[in-house]
Each structure stands twice: as C-alpha cells, then as structure tokens.
C-alpha positions in Angstrom: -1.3 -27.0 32.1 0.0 -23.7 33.2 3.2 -24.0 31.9 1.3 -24.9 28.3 -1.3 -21.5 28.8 2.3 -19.2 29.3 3.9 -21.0 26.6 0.7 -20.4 24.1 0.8 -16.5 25.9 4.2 -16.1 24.9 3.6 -17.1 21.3 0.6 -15.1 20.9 2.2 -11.9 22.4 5.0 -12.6 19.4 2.6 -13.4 16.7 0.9 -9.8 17.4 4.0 -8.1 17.6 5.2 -9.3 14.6 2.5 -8.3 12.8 2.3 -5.1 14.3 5.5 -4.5 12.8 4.2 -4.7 9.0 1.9 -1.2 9.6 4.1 0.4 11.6 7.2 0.4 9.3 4.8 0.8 6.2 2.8 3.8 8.1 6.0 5.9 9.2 8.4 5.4 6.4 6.1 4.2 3.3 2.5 6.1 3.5 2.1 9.3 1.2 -0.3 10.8 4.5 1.6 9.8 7.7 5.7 9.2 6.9 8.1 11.3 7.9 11.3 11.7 9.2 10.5 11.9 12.8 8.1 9.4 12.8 10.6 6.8 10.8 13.0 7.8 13.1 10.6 6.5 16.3 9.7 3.5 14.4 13.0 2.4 14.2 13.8 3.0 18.0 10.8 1.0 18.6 11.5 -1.7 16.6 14.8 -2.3 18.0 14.3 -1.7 21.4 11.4 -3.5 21.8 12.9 -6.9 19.9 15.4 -6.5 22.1 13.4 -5.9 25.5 10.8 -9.1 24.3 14.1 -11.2 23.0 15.3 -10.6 26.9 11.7 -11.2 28.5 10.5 -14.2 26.2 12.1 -17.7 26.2 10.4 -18.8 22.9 13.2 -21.2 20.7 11.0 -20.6 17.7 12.9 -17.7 16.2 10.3 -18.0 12.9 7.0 -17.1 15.4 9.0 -13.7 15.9 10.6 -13.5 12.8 7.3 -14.0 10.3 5.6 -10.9 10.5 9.2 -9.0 8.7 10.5 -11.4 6.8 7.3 -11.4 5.2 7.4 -7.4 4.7 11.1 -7.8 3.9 10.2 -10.5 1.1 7.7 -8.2 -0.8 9.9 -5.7 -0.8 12.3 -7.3 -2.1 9.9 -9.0 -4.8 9.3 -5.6 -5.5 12.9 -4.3 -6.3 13.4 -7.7 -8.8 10.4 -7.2 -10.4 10.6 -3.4 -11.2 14.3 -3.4 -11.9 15.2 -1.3 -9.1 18.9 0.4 -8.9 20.7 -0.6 -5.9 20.1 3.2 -4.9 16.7 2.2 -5.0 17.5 -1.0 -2.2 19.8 1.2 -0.4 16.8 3.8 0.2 14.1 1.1 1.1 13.2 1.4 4.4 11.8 -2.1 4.8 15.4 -3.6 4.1 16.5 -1.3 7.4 13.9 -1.8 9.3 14.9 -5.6 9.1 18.3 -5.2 9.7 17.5 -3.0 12.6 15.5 -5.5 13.6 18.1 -8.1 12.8 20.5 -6.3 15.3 18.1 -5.9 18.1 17.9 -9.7 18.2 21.4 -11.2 18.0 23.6 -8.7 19.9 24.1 -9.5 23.3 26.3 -6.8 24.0 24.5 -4.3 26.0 26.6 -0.5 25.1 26.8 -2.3 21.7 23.2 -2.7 21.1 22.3 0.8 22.0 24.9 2.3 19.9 24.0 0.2 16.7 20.5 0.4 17.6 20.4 4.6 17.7 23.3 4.6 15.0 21.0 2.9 12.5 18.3 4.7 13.4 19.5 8.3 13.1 21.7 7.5 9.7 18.4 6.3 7.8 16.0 8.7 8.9 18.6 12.2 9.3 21.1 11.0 6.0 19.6 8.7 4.2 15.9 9.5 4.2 16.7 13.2 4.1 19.0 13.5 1.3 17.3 10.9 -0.5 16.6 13.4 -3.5 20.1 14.3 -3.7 21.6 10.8 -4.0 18.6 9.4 -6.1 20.1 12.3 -8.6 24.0 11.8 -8.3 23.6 7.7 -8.5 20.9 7.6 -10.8 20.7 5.2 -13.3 20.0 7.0 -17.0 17.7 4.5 -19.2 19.6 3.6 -22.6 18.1 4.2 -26.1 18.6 2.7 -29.3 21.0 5.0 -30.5 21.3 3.6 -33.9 18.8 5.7 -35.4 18.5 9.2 -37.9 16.0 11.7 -37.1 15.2 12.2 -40.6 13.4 8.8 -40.8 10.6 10.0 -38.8 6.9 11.6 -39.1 5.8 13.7 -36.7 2.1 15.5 -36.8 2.0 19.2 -35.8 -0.9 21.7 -34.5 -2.2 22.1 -38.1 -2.4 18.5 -38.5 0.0 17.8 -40.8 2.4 15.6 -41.2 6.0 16.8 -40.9 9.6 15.6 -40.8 12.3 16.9 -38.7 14.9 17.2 -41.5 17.0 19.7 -43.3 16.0 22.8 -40.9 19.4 23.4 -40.8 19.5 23.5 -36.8 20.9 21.5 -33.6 17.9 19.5 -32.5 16.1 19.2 -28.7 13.6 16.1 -28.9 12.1 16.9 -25.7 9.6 13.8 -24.5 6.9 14.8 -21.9 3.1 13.8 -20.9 0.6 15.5 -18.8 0.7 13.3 -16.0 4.3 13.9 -15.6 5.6 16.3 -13.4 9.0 16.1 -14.1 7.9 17.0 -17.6 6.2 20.1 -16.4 9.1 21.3 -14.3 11.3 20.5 -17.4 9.1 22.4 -19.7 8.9 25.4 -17.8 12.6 25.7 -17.0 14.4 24.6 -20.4 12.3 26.5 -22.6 13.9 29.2 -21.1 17.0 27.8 -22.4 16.3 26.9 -25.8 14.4 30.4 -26.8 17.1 32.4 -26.3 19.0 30.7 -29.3 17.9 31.2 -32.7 20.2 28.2 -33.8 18.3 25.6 -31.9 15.0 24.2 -32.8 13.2 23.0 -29.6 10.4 20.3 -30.4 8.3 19.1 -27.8 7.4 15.5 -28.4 4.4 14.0 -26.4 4.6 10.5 -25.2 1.7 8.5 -24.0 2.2 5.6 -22.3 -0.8 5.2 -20.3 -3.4 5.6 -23.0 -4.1 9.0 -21.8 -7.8 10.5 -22.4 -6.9 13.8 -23.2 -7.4 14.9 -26.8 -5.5 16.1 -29.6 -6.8 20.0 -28.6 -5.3 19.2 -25.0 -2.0 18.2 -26.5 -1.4 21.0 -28.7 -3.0 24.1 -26.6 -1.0 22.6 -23.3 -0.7 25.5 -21.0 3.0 25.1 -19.7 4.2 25.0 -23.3 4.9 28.7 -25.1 5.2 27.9 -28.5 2.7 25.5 -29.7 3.6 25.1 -33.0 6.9 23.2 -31.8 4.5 20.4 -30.0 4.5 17.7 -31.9 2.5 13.9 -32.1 5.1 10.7 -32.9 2.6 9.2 -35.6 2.3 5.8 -34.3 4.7 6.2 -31.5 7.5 5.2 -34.2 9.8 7.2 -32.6 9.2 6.3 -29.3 9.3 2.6 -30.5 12.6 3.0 -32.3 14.7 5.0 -29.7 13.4 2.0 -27.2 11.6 5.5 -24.9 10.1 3.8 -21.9 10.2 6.8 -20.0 9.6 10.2 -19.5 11.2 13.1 -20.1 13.6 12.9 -22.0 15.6 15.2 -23.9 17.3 13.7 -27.4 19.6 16.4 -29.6 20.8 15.9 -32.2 23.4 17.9 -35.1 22.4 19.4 -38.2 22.0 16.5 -39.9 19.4 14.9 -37.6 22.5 12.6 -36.7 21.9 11.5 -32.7 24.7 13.3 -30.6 23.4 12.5 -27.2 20.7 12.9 -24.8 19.6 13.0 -21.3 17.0 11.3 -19.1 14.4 12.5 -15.9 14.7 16.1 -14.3 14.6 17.3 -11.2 14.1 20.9 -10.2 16.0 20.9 -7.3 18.9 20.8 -9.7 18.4 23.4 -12.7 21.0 24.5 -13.2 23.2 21.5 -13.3 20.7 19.4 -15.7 20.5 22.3 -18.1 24.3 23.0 -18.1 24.7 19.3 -18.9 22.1 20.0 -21.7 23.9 22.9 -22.7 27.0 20.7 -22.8 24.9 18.2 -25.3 23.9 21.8 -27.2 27.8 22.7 -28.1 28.7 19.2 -28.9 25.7 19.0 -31.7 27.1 22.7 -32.9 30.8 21.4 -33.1 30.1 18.6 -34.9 
C-alpha cells in the first residue's frame, strides 16, 4: 500500500512539473509583458537542472508522465511553424524548440561535467546570441516574399486624392510603388525614412500605394490626409486591389520600381529601421538599375 501511495506521489509530482513547464517557457521567452533575456535565461537553467535533479531523485519508467507537459508545447509550436510557413530562421529562434532540447539534454546525459556544461552552454547561447541578435539575423536570413513579376505598370488604375482615376504611365520617370497600411509599423518607419530618399530626386516619381488586407475601418479622408506621408497627392488607392491581386502582394511594405516604361526592374520587401541605411542603399541600387535601363 505504501509502496502504491509513493508510486502515485511520484507521478503526481511529475505530472505538475510538467505542466508547470508550459507557463514558465511561454511566460519568460514568449509573453509581450514578462519575457526577457534574463528571465529566458533562468528558465532555461531551471528547466534543465531541475529535470535533471527529479530524473536523479524519481525512479518513474514512464518517461511519457514527464515528457507530456513539453512535447505538448513542443507540438504546437511546431504546428505553428507548418501552418504559417515559417523560415527555418523562424524554427531556429523559437524558444519552445530549445527549451525542449534543453530539456532533452537534462534527461539523457549521464555525464555529470558534461551536463553542466551543455546545460549552461545552451542556456547562455539562446538567451545572450540568439535571443539578442534576433533582429539582426531575422534581417540577414530573411526570406523576401516573391511576386508575380510578369506584369506592366501601365495596365493598372489607381484612384488619387481628387478621386480620380489615374494610370501610372508615360510620366516619363523611374517608378517607387511603395505598399503600406496604417496598422503597419514597418510601413511607418519606411515612410518616414525613404521619402527622404526619393524627394531629393526630381527623376523619380514616388507613389504611395495603400494596401488593406484586414478590411481596415479607416476612410478614404484617413488614407489620403495620413500624417507620416508629405506629399498627398502621391497616395494613391489600387482600385479593386488589382494591383495587389496581380503582383500576388500578401504583405506589407513593399517597395516595387520600375523603368520608364512602367517595365518591373525589381523590388524589395519588409524594413527595418535598425538598418536604414543598408535597405535604402539596396533601394538606391534598384533606383540606378531602372535609370540604366
């Protein structure tokens, strides 16, 4: 009977802590209010160690009571990668993946020194390189969206501030098709940086072209007195999000040139502040081709 009541104990005790797990990783390495570096970094010492100190306490042979609670969390966020797409930057920056290997190693090596080591190792690459240069690998190994690019930009109608209907064709100028939407703050920061750009030369026409995804409530006056953007009269509508539908845009911003003859040359997709000056030299780049050509 007492051997049956501290076999029940011991399962219990590894039920809980398996559960535990699920908040804990989410809390210090997924919440918007509470992650951090310093915290991610303490949840992955205590995941390890502790698996390793109940592993050495515990004589339970059912590895699945201990191993529910985050192959459960490890599942879903896998699910999630598959079902969004995800880059394999994206898997190599999701915490729940090394939270499970950490916890992975705590469990199957029996070396002592070797634990430690891979135990700290883990924890102090994810949470000091990985987590804290996430921005900076998420932009070098970033995956840019493709577009049709079998498309003219003289086949399409675009409404301006007055309401009418216009085509981008015969101006004579290299072409910026930038995409943005309110919501989007890497539109924002892109507005307010490449305009800059773009002003300065008289040969380039700059066109900012809003894209709503979302069904967005705000109205026509929002769109074309936007705050962020200079000159209004280059804000344009896609009537009937043609162009959005024929370039295959499913995200946002992006920033489409094209030559004189409103032949694509080549574009550019997302932006990042951090990195001005490299984004708008590559734009820049795009610029000279469309001139050369």
């Amino acid at each position: 009977m007492i051997i049956k009541i501290k076999k029940l104990y011991q399962y219990l005790i590894l039920v809980i802590f398996s559960i535990m797990l699920i908040p804990i990783w989410g809390l210090s390495s997924l919440s918007v209010d509470f992650a951090n570096i310093y915290l991610c970094f303490l949840a992955f010492l205590f995941t390890g160690f502790t698996v390793a100190f109940i592993k050495k306490c515990f004589s339970v042979s059912n590895k699945l009571v201990l191993f529910s609670g985050p192959l459960f969390y490890l599942g879903v966020a896998i699910y999630s990668l598959v079902i969004y797409e995800q880059s394999i930057v994206n898997c190599l920056f999701n915490p729940i993946i090394w939270f499970f290997i950490q916890f992975f190693m705590a469990y199957f090596i029996k070396n002592k020194r070797v634990l430690i080591v891979s135990l700290v190792s883990v924890s102090v690459f994810y949470s000091f390189v990985l987590w804290k240069n996430e921005d900076y690998f998420e932009y070098k190994f970033r995956e840019i969206p493709a577009i049709n690019e079998h498309n003219n930009l003289s086949d399409f109608y675009f409404i301006n501030n007055k309401f009418d209907t216009v085509k981008l064709a015969n101006v004579n100028k290299t072409i910026i098709v930038e995409t943005w939407n309110e919501a989007c703050k890497p539109c924002i920061a892109a507005i307010k940086d490449v305009q800059e750009l773009s002003s300065k030369d008289t040969s380039v026409l700059h066109v900012y072209l809003y894209h709503n995804i979302n069904d967005s409530q705000i109205t026509a006056e929002g769109i074309y007195n936007f705050d962020q953007i200079n000159n209004k009269d280059h804000i344009l509508v896609d009537v009937n999000n043609s162009f959005v539908k024929a370039f295959e845009l499913e995200t946002y911003p992006f920033f489409i040139v094209f030559n004189k003859e409103a032949k694509l040359v080549g574009y550019m997709s997302g932006y990042n502040s951090n990195y001005k000056d490299d984004m708008i030299g590559k734009l820049k780049e795009l610029i000279d081709k469309a001139k050369a050509i």
